[in-house]
RODO-542735 format. One record per residue: residue in one letter; z, y, x of N, C-alpha, C, O in turn. Coordinates in steps of 0.001 Angstrom, whole numbers, plus 524288, in hexadecimal, padded with zeros to 5 digits. Example, Ala and Ser with C-alpha at 12.3 -4.5 7.8 and 13.67 -1.06 7.14 Angstrom:
+---+-------+-------+-------+-------+-------+-------+-------+-------+-------+-------+-------+-------+
! r !  n_c3 !  n_c2 !  n_c1 ! ca_c3 ! ca_c2 ! ca_c1 !  c_c3 !  c_c2 !  c_c1 !  o_c3 !  o_c2 !  o_c1 !
+---+-------+-------+-------+-------+-------+-------+-------+-------+-------+-------+-------+-------+
! a ! 81E78 ! 7E9C6 ! 83386 ! 81E78 ! 7EE6C ! 8300C ! 81E78 ! 7F31C ! 83390 ! 82111 ! 7F309 ! 8379C !
! s ! 81BA8 ! 7F736 ! 83232 ! 81BE4 ! 7FBDC ! 83566 ! 81EBE ! 8001E ! 83264 ! 81F67 ! 80472 ! 83461 !
+---+-------+-------+-------+-------+-------+-------+-------+-------+-------+-------+-------+-------+
***
This chain:
+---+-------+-------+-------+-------+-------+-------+-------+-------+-------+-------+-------+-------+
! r !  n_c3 !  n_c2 !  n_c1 ! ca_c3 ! ca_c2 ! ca_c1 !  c_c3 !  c_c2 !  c_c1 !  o_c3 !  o_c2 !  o_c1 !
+---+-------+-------+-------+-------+-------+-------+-------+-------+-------+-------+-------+-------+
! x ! 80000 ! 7FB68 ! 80352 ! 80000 ! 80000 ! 80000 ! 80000 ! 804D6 ! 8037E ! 8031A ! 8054F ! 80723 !
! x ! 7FCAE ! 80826 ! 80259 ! 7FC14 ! 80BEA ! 80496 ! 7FF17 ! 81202 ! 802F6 ! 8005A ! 81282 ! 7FE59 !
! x ! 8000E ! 815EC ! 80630 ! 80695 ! 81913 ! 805C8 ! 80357 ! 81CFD ! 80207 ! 8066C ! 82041 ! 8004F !
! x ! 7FD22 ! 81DFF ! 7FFC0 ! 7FE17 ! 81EA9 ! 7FB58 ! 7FCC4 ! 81CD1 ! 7F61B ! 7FBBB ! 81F6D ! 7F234 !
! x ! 7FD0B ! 81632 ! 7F6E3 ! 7FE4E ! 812AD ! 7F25F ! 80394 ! 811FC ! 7F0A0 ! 804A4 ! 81183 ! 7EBF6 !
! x ! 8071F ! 811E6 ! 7F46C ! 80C27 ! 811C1 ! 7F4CB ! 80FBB ! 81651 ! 7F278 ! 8145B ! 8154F ! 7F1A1 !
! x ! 80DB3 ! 81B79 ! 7F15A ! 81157 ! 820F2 ! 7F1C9 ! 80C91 ! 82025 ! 7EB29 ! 80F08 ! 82014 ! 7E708 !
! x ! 80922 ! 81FDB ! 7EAE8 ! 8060D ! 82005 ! 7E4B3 ! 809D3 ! 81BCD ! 7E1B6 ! 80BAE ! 81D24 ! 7DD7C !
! x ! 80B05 ! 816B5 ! 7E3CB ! 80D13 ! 81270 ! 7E24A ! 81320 ! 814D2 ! 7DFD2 ! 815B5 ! 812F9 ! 7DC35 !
! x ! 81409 ! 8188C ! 7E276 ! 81AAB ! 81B37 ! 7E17C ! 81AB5 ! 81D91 ! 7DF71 ! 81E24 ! 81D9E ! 7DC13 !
! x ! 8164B ! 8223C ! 7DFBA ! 81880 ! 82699 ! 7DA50 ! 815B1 ! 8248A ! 7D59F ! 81665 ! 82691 ! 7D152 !
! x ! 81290 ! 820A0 ! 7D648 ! 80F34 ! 81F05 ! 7D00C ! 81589 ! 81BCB ! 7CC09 ! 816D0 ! 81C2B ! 7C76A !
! x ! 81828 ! 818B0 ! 7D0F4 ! 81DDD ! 816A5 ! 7CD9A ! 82067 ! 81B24 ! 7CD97 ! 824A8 ! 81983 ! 7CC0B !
! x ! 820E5 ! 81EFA ! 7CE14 ! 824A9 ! 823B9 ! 7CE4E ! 822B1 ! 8257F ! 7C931 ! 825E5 ! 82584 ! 7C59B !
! x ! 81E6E ! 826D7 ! 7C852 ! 81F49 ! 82D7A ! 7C50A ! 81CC2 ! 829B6 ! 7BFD8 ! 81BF5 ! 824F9 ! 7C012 !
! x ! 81B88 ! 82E0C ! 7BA12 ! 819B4 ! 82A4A ! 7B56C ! 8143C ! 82BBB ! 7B4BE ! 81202 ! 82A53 ! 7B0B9 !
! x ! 811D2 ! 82E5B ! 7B82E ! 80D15 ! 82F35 ! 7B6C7 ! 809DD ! 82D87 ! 7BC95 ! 80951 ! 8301E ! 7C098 !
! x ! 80813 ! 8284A ! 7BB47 ! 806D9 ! 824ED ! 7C278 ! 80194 ! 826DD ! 7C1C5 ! 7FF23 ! 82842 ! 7C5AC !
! x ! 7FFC9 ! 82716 ! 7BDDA ! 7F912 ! 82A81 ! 7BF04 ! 7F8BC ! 82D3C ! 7C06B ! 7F419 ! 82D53 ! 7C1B0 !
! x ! 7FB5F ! 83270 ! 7C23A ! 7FB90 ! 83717 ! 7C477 ! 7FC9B ! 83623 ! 7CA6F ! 7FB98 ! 83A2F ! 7CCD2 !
! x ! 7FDC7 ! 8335D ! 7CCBA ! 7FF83 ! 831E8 ! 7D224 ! 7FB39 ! 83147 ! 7D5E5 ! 7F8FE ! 82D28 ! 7D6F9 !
! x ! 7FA7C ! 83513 ! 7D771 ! 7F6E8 ! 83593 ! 7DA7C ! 7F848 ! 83663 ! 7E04A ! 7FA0B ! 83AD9 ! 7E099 !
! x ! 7F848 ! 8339C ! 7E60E ! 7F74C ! 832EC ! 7EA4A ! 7F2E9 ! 83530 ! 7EF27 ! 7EF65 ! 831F2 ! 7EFA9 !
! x ! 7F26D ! 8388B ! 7F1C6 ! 7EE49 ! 839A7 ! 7F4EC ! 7EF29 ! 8386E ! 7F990 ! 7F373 ! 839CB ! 7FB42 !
! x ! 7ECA9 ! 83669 ! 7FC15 ! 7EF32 ! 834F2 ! 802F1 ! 7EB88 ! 8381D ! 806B1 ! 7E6D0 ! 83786 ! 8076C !
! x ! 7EE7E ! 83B2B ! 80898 ! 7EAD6 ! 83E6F ! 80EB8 ! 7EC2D ! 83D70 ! 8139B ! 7EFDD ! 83F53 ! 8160C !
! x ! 7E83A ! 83995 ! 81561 ! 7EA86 ! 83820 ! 81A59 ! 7E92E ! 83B0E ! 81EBB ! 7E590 ! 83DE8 ! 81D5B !
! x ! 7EA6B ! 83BF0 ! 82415 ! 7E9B9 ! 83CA1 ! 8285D ! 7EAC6 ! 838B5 ! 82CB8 ! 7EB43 ! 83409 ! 82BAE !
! x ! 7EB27 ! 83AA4 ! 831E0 ! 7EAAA ! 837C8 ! 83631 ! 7F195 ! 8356E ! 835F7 ! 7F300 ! 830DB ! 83580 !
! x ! 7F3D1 ! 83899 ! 8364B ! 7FA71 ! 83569 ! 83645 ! 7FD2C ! 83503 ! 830EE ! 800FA ! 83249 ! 82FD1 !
! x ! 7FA56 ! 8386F ! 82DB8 ! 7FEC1 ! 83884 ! 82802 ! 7FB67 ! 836BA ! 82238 ! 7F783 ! 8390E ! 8209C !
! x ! 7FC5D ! 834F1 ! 82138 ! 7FB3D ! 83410 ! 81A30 ! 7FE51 ! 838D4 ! 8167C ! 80306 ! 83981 ! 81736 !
! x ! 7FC42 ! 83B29 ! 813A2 ! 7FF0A ! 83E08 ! 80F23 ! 7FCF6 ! 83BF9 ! 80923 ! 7F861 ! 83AFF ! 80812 !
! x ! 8000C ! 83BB2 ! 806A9 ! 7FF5F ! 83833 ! 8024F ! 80079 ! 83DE6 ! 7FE79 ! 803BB ! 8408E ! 800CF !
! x ! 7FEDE ! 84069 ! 7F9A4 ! 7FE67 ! 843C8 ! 7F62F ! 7FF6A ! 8409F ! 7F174 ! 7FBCE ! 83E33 ! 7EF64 !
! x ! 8050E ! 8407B ! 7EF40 ! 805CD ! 83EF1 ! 7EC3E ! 805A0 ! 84206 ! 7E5BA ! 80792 ! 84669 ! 7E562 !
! x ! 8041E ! 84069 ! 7E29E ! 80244 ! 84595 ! 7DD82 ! 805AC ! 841A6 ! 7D9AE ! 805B6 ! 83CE0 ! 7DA40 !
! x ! 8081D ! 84409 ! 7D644 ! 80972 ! 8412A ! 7D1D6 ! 809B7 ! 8457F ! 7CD54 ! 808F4 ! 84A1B ! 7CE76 !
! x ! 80B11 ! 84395 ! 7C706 ! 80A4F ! 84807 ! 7C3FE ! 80F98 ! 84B6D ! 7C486 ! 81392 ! 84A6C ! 7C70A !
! x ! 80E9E ! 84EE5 ! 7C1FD ! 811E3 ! 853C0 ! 7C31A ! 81864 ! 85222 ! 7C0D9 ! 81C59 ! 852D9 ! 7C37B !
! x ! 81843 ! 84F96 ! 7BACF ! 81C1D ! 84C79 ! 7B81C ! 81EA1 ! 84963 ! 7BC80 ! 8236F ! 84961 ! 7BC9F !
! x ! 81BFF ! 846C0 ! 7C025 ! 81E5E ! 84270 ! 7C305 ! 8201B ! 842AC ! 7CA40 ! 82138 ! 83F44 ! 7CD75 !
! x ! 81F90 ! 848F1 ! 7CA7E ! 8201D ! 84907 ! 7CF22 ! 826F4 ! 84A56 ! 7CF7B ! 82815 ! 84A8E ! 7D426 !
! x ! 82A57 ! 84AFC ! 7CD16 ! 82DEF ! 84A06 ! 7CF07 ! 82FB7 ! 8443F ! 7D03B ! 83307 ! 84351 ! 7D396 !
! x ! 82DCD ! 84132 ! 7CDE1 ! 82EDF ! 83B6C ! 7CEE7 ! 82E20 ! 837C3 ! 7D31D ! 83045 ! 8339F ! 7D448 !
! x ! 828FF ! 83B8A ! 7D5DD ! 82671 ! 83891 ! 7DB43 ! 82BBC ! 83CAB ! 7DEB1 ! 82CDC ! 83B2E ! 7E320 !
! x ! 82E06 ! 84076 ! 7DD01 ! 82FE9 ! 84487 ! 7E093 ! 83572 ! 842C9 ! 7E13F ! 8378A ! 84229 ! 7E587 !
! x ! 837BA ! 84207 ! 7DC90 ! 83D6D ! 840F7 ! 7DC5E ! 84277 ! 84554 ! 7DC0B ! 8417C ! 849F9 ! 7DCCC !
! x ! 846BA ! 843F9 ! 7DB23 ! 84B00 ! 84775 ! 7DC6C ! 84B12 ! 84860 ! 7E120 ! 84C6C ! 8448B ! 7E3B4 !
! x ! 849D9 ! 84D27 ! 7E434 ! 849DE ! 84F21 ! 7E9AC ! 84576 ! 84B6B ! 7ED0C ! 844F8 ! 84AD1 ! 7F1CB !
! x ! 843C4 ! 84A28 ! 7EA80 ! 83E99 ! 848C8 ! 7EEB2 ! 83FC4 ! 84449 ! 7F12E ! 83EEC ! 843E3 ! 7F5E6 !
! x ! 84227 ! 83FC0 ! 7EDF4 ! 8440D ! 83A93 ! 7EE7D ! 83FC6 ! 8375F ! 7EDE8 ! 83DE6 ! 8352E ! 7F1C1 !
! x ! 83E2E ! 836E2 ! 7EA14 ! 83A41 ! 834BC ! 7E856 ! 83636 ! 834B5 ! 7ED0C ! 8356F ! 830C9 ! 7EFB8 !
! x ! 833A7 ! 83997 ! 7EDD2 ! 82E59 ! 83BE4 ! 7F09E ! 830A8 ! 8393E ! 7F79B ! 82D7D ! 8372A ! 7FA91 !
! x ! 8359F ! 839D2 ! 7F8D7 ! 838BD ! 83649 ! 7FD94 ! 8376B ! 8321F ! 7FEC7 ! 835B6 ! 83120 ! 80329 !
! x ! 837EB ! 82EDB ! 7FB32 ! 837FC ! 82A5E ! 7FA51 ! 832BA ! 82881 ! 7F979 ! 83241 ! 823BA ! 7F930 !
! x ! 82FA2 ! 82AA1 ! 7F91F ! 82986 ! 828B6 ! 7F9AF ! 827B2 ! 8286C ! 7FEAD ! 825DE ! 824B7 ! 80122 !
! x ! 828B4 ! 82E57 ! 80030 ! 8277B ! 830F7 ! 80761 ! 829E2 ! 82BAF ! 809FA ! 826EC ! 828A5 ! 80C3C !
! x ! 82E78 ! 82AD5 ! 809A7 ! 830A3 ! 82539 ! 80CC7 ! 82EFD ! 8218C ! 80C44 ! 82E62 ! 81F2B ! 81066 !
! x ! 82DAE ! 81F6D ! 80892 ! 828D9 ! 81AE1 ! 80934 ! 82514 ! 81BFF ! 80AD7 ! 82325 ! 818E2 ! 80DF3 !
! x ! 8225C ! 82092 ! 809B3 ! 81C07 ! 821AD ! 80CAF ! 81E63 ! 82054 ! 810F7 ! 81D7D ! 81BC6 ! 81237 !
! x ! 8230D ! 8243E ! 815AE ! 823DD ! 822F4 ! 818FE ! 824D4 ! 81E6B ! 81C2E ! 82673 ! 81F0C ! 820A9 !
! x ! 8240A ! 81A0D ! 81A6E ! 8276B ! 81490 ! 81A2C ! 823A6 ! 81134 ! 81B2E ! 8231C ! 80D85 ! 81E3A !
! x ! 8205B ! 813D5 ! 81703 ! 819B2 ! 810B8 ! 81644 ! 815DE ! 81297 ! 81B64 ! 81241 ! 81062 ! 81DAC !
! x ! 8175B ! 81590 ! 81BC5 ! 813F5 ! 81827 ! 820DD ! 813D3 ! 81873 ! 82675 ! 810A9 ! 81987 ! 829EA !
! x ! 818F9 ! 816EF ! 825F1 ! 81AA1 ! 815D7 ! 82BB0 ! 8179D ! 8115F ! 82D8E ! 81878 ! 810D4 ! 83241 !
! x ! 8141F ! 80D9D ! 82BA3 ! 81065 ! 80879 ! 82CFC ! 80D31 ! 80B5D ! 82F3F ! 80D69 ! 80B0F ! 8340A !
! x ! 8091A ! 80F2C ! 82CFB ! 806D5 ! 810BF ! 82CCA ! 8073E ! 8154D ! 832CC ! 8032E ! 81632 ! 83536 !
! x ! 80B74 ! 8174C ! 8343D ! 80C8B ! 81B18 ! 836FD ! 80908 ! 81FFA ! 8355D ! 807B0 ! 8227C ! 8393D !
! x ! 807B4 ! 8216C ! 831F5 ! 8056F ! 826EE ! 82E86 ! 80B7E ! 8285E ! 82C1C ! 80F88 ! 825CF ! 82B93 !
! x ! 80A22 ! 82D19 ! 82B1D ! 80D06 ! 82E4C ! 82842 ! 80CF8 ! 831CF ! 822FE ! 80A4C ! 835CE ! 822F7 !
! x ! 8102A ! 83037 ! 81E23 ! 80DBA ! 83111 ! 818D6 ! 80FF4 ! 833AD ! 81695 ! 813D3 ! 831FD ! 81449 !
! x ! 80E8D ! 838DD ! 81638 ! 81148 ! 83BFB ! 810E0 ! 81070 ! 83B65 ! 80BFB ! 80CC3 ! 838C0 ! 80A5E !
! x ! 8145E ! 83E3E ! 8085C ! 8127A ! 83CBC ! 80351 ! 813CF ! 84361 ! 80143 ! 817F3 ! 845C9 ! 801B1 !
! x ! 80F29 ! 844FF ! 7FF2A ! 80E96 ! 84A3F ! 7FD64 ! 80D3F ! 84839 ! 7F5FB ! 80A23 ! 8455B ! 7F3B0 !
! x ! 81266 ! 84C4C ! 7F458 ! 8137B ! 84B80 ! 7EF1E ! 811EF ! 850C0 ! 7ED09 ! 814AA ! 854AA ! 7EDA1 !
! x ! 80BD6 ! 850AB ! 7E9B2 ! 809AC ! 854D3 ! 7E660 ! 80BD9 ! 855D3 ! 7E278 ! 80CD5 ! 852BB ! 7DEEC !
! x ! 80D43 ! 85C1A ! 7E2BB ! 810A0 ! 85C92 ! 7DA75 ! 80AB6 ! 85C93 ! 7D8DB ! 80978 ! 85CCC ! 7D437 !
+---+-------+-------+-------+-------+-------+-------+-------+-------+-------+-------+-------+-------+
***
């Protein structure tokens, strides 16, 4: 599974509207950035109380990526 099948795979179980979940990946030479979009209703849910939620994703990207030695952000669109 790839880190953005994996982060689509998470907020589609997160929020109630999984059709709106949209993913963009921009890669470069050392980094991946992943553009995460969800609907407007559901972005506190990918976000969390204080940015728990949105934590806790970044740490798995991070986790997942370390194989890879790239490294992966995850940019969350309102």
């Amino acid at each position: 599974m790839s880190e953005k099948e994996l982060v689509e795979f998470i907020a589609k179980s997160l929020v109630d509207n999984a059709d709106k979940v949209d993913v963009k990946m921009l890669e470069s030479e050392r980094s991946t950035i992943l553009e995460l979009s969800v609907d407007e209703n559901d972005i506190g849910k990918i976000i969390g109380k204080h940015g728990r939620i949105a934590k806790a994703i970044r740490t798995i990207l991070s986790a997942v990526s370390n194989k890879s030695n790239k490294r992966v952000l995850l940019d969350i669109i309102d």
